[in-house]
C-alpha atoms as a printed R data frame, in Angstrom:
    type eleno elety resid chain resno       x       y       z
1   ATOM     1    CA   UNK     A     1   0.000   0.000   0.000
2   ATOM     2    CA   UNK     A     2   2.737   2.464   1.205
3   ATOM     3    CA   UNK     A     3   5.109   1.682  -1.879
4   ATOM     4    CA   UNK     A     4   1.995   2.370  -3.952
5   ATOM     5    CA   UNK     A     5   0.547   5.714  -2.540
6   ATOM     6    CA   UNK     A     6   4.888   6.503  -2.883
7   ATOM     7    CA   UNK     A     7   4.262   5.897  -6.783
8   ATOM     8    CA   UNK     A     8   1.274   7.394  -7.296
9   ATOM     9    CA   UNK     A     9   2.480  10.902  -5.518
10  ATOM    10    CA   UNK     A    10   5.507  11.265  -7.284
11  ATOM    11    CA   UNK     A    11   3.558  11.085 -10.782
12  ATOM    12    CA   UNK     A    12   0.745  12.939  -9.930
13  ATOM    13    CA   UNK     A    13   2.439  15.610  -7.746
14  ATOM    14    CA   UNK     A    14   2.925  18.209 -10.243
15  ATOM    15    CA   UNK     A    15  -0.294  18.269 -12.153
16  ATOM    16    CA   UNK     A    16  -2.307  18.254  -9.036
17  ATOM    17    CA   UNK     A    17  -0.512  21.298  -8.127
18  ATOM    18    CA   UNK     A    18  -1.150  22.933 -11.059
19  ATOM    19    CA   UNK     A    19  -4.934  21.907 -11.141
20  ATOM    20    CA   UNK     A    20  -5.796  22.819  -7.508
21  ATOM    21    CA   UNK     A    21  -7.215  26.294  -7.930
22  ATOM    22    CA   UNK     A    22  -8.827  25.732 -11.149
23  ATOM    23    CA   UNK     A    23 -10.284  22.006 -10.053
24  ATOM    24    CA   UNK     A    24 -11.866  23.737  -6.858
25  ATOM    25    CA   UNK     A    25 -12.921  26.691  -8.676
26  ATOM    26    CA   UNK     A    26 -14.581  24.208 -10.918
27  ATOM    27    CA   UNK     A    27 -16.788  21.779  -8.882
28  ATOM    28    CA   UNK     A    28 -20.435  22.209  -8.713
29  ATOM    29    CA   UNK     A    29 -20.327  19.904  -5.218
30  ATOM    30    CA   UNK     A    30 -20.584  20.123  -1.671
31  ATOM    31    CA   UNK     A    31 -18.267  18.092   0.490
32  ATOM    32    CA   UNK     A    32 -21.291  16.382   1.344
33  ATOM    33    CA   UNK     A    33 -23.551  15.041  -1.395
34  ATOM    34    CA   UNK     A    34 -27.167  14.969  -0.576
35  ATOM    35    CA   UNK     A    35 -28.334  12.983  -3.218
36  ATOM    36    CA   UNK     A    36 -27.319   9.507  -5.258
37  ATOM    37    CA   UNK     A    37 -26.387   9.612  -8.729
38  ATOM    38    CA   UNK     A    38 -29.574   8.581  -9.895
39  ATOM    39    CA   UNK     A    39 -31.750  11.813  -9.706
40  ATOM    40    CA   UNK     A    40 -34.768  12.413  -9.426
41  ATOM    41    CA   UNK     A    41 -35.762  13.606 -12.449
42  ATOM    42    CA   UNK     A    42 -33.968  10.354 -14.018
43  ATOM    43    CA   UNK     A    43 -36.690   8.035 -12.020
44  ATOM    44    CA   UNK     A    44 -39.866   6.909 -13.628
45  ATOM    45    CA   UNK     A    45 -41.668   5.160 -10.752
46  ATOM    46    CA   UNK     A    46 -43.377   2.276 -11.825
47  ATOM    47    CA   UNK     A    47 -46.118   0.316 -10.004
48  ATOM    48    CA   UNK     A    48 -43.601  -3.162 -10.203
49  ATOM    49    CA   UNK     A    49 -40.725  -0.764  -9.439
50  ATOM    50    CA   UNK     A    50 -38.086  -1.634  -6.576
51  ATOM    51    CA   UNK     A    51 -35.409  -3.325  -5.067
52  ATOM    52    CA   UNK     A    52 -34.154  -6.833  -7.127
53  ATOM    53    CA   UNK     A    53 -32.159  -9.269  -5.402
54  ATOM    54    CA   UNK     A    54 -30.612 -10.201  -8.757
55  ATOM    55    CA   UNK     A    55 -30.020  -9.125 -12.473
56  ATOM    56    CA   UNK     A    56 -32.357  -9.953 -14.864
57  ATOM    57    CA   UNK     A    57 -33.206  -8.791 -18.444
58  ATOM    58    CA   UNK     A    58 -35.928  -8.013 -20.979
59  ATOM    59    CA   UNK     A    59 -36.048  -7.589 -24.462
60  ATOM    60    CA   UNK     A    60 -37.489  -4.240 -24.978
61  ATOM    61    CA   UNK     A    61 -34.152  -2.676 -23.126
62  ATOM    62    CA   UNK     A    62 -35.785  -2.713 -19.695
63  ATOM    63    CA   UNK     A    63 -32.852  -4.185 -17.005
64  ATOM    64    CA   UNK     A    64 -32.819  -5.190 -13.864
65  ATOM    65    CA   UNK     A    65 -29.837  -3.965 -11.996
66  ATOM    66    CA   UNK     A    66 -28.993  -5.568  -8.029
67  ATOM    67    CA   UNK     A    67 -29.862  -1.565  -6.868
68  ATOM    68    CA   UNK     A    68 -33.240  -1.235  -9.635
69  ATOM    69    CA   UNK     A    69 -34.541  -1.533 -13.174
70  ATOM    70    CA   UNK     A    70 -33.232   0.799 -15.963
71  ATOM    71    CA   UNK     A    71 -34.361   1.517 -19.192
72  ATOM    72    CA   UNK     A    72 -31.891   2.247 -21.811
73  ATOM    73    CA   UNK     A    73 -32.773   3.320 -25.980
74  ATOM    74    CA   UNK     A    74 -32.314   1.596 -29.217
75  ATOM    75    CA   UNK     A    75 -29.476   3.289 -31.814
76  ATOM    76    CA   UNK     A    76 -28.615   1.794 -34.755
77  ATOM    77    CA   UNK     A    77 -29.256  -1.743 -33.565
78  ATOM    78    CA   UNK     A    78 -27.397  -1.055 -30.437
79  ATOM    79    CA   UNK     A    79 -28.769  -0.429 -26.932
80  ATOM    80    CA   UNK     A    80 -27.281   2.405 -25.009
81  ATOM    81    CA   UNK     A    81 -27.323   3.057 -21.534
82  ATOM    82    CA   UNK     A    82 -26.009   6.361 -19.942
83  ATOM    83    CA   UNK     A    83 -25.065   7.505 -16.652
84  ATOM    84    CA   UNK     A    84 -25.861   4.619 -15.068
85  ATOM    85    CA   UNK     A    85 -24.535   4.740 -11.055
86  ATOM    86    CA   UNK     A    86 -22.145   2.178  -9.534
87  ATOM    87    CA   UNK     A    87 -21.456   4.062  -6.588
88  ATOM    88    CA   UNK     A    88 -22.325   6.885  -4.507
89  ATOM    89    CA   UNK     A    89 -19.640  10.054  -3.068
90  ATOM    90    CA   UNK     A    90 -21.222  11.252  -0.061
91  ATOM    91    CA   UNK     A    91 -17.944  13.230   0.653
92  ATOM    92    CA   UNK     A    92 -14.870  14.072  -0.809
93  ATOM    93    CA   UNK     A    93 -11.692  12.205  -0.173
94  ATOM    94    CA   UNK     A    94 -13.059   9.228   1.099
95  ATOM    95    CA   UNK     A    95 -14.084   5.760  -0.962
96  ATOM    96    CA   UNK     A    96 -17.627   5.316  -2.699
97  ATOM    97    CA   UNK     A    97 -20.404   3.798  -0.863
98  ATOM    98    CA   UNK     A    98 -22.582   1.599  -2.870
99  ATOM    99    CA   UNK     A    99 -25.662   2.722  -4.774
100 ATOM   100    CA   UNK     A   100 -28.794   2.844  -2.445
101 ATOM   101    CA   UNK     A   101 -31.488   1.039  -4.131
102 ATOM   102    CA   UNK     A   102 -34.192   2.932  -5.929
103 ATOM   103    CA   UNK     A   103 -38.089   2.333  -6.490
104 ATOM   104    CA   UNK     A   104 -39.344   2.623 -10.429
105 ATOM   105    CA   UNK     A   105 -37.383   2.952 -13.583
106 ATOM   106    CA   UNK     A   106 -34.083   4.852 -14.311
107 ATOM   107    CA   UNK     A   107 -34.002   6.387 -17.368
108 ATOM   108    CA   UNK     A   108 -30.678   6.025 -19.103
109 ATOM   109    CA   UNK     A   109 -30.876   8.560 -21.595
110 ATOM   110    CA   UNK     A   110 -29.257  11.353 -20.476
111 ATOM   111    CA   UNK     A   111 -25.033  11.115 -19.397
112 ATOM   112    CA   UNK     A   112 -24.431  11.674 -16.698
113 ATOM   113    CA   UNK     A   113 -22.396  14.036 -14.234
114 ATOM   114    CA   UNK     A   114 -18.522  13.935 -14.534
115 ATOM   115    CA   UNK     A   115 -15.311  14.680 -11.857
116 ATOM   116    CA   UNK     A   116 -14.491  18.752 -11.927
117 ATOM   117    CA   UNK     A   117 -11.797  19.213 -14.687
118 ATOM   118    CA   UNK     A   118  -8.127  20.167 -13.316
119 ATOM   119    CA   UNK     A   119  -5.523  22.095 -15.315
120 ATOM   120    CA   UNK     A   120  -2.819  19.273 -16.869
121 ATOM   121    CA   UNK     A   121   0.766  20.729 -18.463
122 ATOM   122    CA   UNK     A   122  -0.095  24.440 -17.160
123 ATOM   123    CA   UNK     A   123  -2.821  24.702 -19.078
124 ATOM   124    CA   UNK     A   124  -5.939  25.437 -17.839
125 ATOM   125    CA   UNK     A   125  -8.593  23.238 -16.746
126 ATOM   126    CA   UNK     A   126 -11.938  24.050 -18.896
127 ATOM   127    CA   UNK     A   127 -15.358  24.963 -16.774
128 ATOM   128    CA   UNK     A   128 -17.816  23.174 -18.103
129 ATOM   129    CA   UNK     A   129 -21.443  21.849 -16.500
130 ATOM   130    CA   UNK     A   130 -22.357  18.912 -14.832
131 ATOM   131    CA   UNK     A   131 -19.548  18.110 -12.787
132 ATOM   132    CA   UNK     A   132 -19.173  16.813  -9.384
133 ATOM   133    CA   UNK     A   133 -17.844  14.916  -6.821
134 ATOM   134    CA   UNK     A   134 -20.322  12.102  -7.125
135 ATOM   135    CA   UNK     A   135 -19.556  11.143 -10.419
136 ATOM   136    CA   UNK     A   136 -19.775   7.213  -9.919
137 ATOM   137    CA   UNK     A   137 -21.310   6.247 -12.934
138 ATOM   138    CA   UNK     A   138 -20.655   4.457 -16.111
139 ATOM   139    CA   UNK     A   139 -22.203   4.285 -20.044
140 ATOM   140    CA   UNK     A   140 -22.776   0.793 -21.961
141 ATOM   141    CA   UNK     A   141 -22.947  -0.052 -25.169
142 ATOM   142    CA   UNK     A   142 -24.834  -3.711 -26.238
143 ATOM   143    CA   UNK     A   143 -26.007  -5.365 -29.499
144 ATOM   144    CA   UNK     A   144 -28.744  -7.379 -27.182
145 ATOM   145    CA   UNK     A   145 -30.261  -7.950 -23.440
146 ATOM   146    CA   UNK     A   146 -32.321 -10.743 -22.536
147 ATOM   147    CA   UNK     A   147 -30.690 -12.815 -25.280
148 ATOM   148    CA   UNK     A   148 -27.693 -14.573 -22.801
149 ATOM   149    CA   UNK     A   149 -25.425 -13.349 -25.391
150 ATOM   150    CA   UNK     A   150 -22.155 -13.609 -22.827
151 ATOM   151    CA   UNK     A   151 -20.150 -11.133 -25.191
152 ATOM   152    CA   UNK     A   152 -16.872  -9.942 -24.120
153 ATOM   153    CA   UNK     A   153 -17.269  -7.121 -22.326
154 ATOM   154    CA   UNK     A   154 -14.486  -4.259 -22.978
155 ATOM   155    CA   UNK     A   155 -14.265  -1.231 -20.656
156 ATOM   156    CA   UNK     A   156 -12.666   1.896 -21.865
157 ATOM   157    CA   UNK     A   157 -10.783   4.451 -19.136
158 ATOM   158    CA   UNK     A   158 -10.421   7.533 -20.683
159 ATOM   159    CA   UNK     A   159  -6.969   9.771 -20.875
160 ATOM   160    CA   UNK     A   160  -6.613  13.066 -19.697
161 ATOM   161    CA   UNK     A   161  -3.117  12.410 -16.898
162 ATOM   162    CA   UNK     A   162  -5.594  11.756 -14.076
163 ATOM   163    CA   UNK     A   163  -6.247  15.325 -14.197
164 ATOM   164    CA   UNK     A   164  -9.310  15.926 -16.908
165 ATOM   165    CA   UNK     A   165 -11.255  14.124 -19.269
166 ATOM   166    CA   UNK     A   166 -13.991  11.885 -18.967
167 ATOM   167    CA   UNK     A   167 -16.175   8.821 -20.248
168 ATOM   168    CA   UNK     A   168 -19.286  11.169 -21.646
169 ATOM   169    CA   UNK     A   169 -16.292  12.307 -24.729
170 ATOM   170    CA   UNK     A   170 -18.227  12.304 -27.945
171 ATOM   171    CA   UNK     A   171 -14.830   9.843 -29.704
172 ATOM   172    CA   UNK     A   172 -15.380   7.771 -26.555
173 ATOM   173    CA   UNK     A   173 -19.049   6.712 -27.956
174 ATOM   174    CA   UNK     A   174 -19.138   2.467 -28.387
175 ATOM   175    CA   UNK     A   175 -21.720   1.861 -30.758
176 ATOM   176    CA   UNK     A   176 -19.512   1.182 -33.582
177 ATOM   177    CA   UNK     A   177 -17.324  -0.975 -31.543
178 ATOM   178    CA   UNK     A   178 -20.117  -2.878 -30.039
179 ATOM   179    CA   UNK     A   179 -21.882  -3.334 -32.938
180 ATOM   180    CA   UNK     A   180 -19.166  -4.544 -35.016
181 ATOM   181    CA   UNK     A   181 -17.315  -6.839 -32.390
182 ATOM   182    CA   UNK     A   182 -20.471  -8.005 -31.050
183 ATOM   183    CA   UNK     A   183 -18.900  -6.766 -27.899
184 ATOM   184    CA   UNK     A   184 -20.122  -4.758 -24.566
185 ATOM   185    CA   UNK     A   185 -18.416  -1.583 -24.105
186 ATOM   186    CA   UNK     A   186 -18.306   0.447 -21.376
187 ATOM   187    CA   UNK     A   187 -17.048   3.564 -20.380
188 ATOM   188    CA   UNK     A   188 -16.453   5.131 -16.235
189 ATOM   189    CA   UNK     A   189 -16.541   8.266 -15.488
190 ATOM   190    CA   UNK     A   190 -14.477   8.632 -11.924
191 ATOM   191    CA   UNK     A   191 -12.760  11.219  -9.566
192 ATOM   192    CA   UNK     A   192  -9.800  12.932 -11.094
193 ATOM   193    CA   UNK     A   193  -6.985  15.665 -10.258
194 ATOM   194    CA   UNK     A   194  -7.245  16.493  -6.485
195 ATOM   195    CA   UNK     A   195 -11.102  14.305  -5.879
196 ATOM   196    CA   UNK     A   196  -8.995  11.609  -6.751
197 ATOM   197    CA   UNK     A   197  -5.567  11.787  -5.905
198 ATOM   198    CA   UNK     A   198  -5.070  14.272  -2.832
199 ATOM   199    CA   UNK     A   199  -3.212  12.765  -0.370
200 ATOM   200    CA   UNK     A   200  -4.313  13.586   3.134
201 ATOM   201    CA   UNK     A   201  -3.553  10.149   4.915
202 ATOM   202    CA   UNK     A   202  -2.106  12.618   7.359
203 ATOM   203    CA   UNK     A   203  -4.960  13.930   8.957
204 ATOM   204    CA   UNK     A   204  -6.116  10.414  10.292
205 ATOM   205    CA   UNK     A   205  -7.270   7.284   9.304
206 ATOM   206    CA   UNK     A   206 -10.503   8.180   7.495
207 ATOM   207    CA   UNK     A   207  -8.115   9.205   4.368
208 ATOM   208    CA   UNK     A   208  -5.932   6.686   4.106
209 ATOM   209    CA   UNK     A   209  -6.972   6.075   0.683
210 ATOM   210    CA   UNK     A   210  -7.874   9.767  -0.450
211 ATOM   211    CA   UNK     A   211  -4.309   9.534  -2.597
212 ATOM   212    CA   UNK     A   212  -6.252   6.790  -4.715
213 ATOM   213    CA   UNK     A   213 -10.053   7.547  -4.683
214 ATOM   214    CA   UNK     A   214 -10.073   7.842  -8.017
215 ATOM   215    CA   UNK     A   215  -8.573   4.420  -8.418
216 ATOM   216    CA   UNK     A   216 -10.943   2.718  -5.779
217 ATOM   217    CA   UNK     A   217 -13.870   4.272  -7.641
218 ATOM   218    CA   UNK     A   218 -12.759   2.702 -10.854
219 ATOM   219    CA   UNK     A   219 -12.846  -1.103  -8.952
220 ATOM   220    CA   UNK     A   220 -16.017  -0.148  -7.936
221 ATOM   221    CA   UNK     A   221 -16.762   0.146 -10.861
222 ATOM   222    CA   UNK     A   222 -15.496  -3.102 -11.885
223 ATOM   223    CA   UNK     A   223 -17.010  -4.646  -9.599
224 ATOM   224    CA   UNK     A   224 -20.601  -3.260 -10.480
225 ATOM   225    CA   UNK     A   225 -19.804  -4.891 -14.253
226 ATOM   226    CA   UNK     A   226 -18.959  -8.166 -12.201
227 ATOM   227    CA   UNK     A   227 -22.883  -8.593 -10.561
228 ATOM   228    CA   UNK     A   228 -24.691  -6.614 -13.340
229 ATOM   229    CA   UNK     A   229 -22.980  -7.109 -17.159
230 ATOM   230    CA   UNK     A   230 -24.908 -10.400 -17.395
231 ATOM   231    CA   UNK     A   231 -28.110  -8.527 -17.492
232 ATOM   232    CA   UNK     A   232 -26.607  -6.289 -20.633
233 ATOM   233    CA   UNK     A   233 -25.504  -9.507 -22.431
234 ATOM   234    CA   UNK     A   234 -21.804  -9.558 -21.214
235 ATOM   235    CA   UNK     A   235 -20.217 -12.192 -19.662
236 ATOM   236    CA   UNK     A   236 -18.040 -11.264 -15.915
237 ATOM   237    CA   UNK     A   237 -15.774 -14.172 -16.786
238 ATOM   238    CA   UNK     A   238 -14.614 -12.116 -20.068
239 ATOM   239    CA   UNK     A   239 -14.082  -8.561 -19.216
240 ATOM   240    CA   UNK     A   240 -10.957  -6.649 -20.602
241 ATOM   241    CA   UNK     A   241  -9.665  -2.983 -19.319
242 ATOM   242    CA   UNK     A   242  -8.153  -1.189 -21.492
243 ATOM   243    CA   UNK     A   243  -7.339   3.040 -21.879
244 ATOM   244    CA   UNK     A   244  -4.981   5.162 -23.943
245 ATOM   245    CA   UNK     A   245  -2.600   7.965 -22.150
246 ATOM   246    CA   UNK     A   246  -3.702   8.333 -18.414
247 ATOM   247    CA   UNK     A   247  -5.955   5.740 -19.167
248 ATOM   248    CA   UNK     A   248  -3.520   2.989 -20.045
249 ATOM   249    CA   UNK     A   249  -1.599   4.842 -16.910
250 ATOM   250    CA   UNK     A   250  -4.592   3.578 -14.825
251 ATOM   251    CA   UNK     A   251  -4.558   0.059 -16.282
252 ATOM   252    CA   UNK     A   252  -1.228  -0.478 -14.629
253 ATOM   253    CA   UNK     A   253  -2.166   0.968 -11.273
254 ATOM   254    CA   UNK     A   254  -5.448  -1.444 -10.969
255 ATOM   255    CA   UNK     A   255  -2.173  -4.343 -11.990
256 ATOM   256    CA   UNK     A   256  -0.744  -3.370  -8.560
257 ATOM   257    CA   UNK     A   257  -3.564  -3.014  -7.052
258 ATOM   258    CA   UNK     A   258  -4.721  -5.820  -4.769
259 ATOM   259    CA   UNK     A   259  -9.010  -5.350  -4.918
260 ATOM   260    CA   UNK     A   260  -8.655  -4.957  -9.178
């Protein structure tokens, strides 16, 4: 752990120096969140909506998560899914909680919220809306549900040097690719710059991890895809990681780290 957090400073020391003003200046958060990722205005309740004690699936695009159902749309032959929660902030600094379970539908339709953007290579950090510190949530791509396709499931971390970026990029969209491989894709949106990465183990135990929040949200988000991808069609046994810049950079921290 110690020879890890020792790593992880050194590379992300000077970036998160230059993207502390602009990151804080940036987030649309409290240090305390007061709601879950699914809003409100996301929910559709239903009169058969609440809690599932497993994944299931239906063919019109309706799923049935372990936390609720959600409804995703059709594209091209492809069902899409957006902004779907696999953990919840409640502060910052700390590891995700798990998703509390909702009653009704979820609508998956609309991305969701993203980590504030830091400034990377003394450049700024760009302002933009819907970002947060409870940005625990993740986009999929399918050809089918309900189908027990088993595909290989393929999850994409996005670049940006741990400091910026996110998975709601327009060239991060996985139709194509799930359409033509006959794959599951999924992207993960997750803290970045100083959400993720600030190292304040010193001011008691409760941090010890706030150097690598932003990893620990990302194998909480594998772990999600581990009790849920069934329902999209993917098979847990087949799941590969991959990322290009800080996202292959990421790929080799979950390598050392124990939970991935």
């Amino acid at each position: 752990m110690n020879k890890f957090k020792t790593i992880t400073a050194l590379l992300l020391t000077g970036i998160l120096t230059l993207s502390l003003l602009t990151a804080c200046g940036n987030s649309t958060s409290s240090d305390h969140a007061d709601s879950s990722t699914a809003g409100p205005s996301q929910i559709v309740s239903s009169a058969q909506g609440g809690q599932q004690s497993s994944p299931e699936e239906t063919s019109d695009g309706l799923v049935v998560t372990t936390a609720g159902k959600v409804q995703g749309t059709l594209n091209d032959g492809v069902y899409t899914y957006l902004g779907v929660p696999y953990a919840h902030a409640t502060e910052r600094f700390v590891p995700a909680q798990a998703v509390e379970p909702w009653e009704g539908v979820f609508q998956a339709d609309t991305y969701g919220n993203i980590s504030p953007q830091g400034a990377m290579f003394g450049m700024p950090g760009q302002a933009q809306p819907g970002t947060d510190n409870n940005c625990q949530n993740l986009n999929i791509w399918t050809p089918g549900v309900g189908d027990d396709g088993a595909r290989p499931v393929m999850v994409w971390l996005h670049g940006g040097g741990f400091s910026n970026g996110s998975g709601n990029d327009q060239g991060y969209q996985g139709g194509n690719l799930s359409r033509s491989g006959d794959v599951v894709v999924v992207t993960v949106n997750h803290r970045l710059n100083l959400f993720g990465h600030l190292d304040l183990s010193a001011y008691g135990e409760k941090y010890e991890q706030s150097a690598n929040v932003g990893i620990t949200d990302i194998v909480a988000a594998l772990e999600w895809i581990q009790d849920n991808i069934a329902a999209f069609g993917g098979d847990p046994d087949n799941v590969t990681v991959f990322g290009q810049s800080g996202g292959g950079a990421k790929v080799l921290a979950l390598m050392i780290w124990a939970p991935a």
